[in-house]
C-alpha positions in Angstrom: 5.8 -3.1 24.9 2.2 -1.2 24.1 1.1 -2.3 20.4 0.5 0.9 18.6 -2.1 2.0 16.4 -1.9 0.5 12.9 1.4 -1.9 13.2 1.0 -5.3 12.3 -0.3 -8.2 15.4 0.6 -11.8 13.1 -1.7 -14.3 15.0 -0.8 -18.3 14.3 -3.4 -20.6 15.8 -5.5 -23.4 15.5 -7.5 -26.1 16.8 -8.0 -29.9 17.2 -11.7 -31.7 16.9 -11.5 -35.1 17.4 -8.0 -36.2 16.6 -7.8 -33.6 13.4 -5.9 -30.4 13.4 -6.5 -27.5 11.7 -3.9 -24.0 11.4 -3.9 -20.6 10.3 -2.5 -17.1 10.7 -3.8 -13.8 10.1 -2.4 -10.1 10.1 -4.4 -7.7 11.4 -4.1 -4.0 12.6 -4.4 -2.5 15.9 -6.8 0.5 16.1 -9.9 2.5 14.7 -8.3 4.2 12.2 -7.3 2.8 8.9 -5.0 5.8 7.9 -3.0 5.0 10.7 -1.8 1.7 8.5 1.5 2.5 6.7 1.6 2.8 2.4 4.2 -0.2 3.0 2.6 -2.5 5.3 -0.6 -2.1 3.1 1.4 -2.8 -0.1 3.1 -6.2 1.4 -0.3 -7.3 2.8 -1.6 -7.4 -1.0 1.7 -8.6 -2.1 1.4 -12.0 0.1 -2.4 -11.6 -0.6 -1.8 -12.2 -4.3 1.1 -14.7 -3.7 -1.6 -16.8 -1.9 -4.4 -16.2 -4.3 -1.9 -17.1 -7.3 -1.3 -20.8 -5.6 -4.2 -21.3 -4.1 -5.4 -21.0 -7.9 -2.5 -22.7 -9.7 -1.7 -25.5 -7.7 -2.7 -29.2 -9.0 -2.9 -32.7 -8.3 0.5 -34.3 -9.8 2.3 -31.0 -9.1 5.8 -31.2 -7.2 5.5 -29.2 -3.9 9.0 -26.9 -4.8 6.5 -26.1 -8.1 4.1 -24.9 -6.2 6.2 -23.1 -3.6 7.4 -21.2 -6.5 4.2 -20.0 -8.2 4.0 -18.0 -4.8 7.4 -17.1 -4.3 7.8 -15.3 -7.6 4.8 -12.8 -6.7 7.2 -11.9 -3.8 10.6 -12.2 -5.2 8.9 -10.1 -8.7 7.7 -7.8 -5.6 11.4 -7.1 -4.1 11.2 -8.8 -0.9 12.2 -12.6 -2.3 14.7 -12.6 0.8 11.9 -11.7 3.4 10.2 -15.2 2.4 12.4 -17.2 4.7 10.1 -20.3 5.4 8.1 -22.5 2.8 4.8 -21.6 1.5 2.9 -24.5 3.5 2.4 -27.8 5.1 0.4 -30.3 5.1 -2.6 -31.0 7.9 -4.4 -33.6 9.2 -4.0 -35.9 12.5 -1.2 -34.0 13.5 -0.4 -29.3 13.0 2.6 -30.5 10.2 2.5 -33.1 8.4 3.7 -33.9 4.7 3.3 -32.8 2.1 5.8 -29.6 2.7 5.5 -26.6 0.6 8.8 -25.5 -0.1 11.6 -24.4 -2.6 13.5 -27.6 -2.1 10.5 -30.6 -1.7 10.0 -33.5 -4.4 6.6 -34.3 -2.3 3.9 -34.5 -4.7 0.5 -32.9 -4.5 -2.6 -34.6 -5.0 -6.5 -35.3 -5.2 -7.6 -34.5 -1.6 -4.6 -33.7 0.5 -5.1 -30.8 3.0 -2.5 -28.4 3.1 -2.0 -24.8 3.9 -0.5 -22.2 1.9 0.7 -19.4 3.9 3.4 -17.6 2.4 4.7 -14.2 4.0 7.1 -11.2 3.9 9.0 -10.4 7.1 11.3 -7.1 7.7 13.4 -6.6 10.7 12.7 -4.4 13.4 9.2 -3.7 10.9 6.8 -6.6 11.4 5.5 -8.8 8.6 2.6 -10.2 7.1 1.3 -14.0 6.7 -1.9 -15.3 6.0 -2.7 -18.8 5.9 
């Protein structure tokens, strides 16, 4: 179908140099005019904005993964949409696109000095779109 004019395009990519691996996704909007980007969409792109910001802040070395999973997840659950979260907030990368640690609700990895790891949480509604940045 034609992509209209201010819904959501989620774009998940990445690249290898070497034998590393990088990864991230981006939202963006179709079209010249911003007005033409709904109230919602706007407000759930600053929701899982601020959910990232949070963690990407917070998080430290000895920290359980499911602790910081959380620190993001309650910015979205505080936000309403805790049930549109359905994946973990990240994954590690390195010599391979997912690799430990894993950002989630249910992990015991721990996080430390120097791992590389993304944190991409996001807020998906059916037959909407959604919003992830990583």
């Amino acid at each position: 179908r034609i992509i209209c004019s201010g819904e959501p395009v989620l774009i998940d990519m990445g690249a290898r140099v070497g034998s590393y691996c990088s990864d991230f996704s981006r939202t963006l909007c179709l079209g010249k005019n911003l007005e033409a980007v709904s109230y919602q969409l706007s407000a759930i792109y600053n929701i899982v904005l601020e959910a990232q910001l949070l963690a990407i802040d917070r998080i430290k070395s000895g920290m359980t993964a499911a602790e910081a999973d959380k620190l993001a997840r309650s910015i979205i659950e505080q936000a309403g949409y805790g049930d549109n979260f359905g994946h973990g907030l990240g994954h590690g990368v390195g010599l391979t696109i997912h690799e430990l640690p894993t950002l989630s609700a249910t992990s015991s990895d721990l996080l430390g000095d120097s791992m590389v790891f993304t944190i991409e949480p996001g807020i998906y509604l059916a037959g909407y779109g959604g919003v992830r940045i990583e």
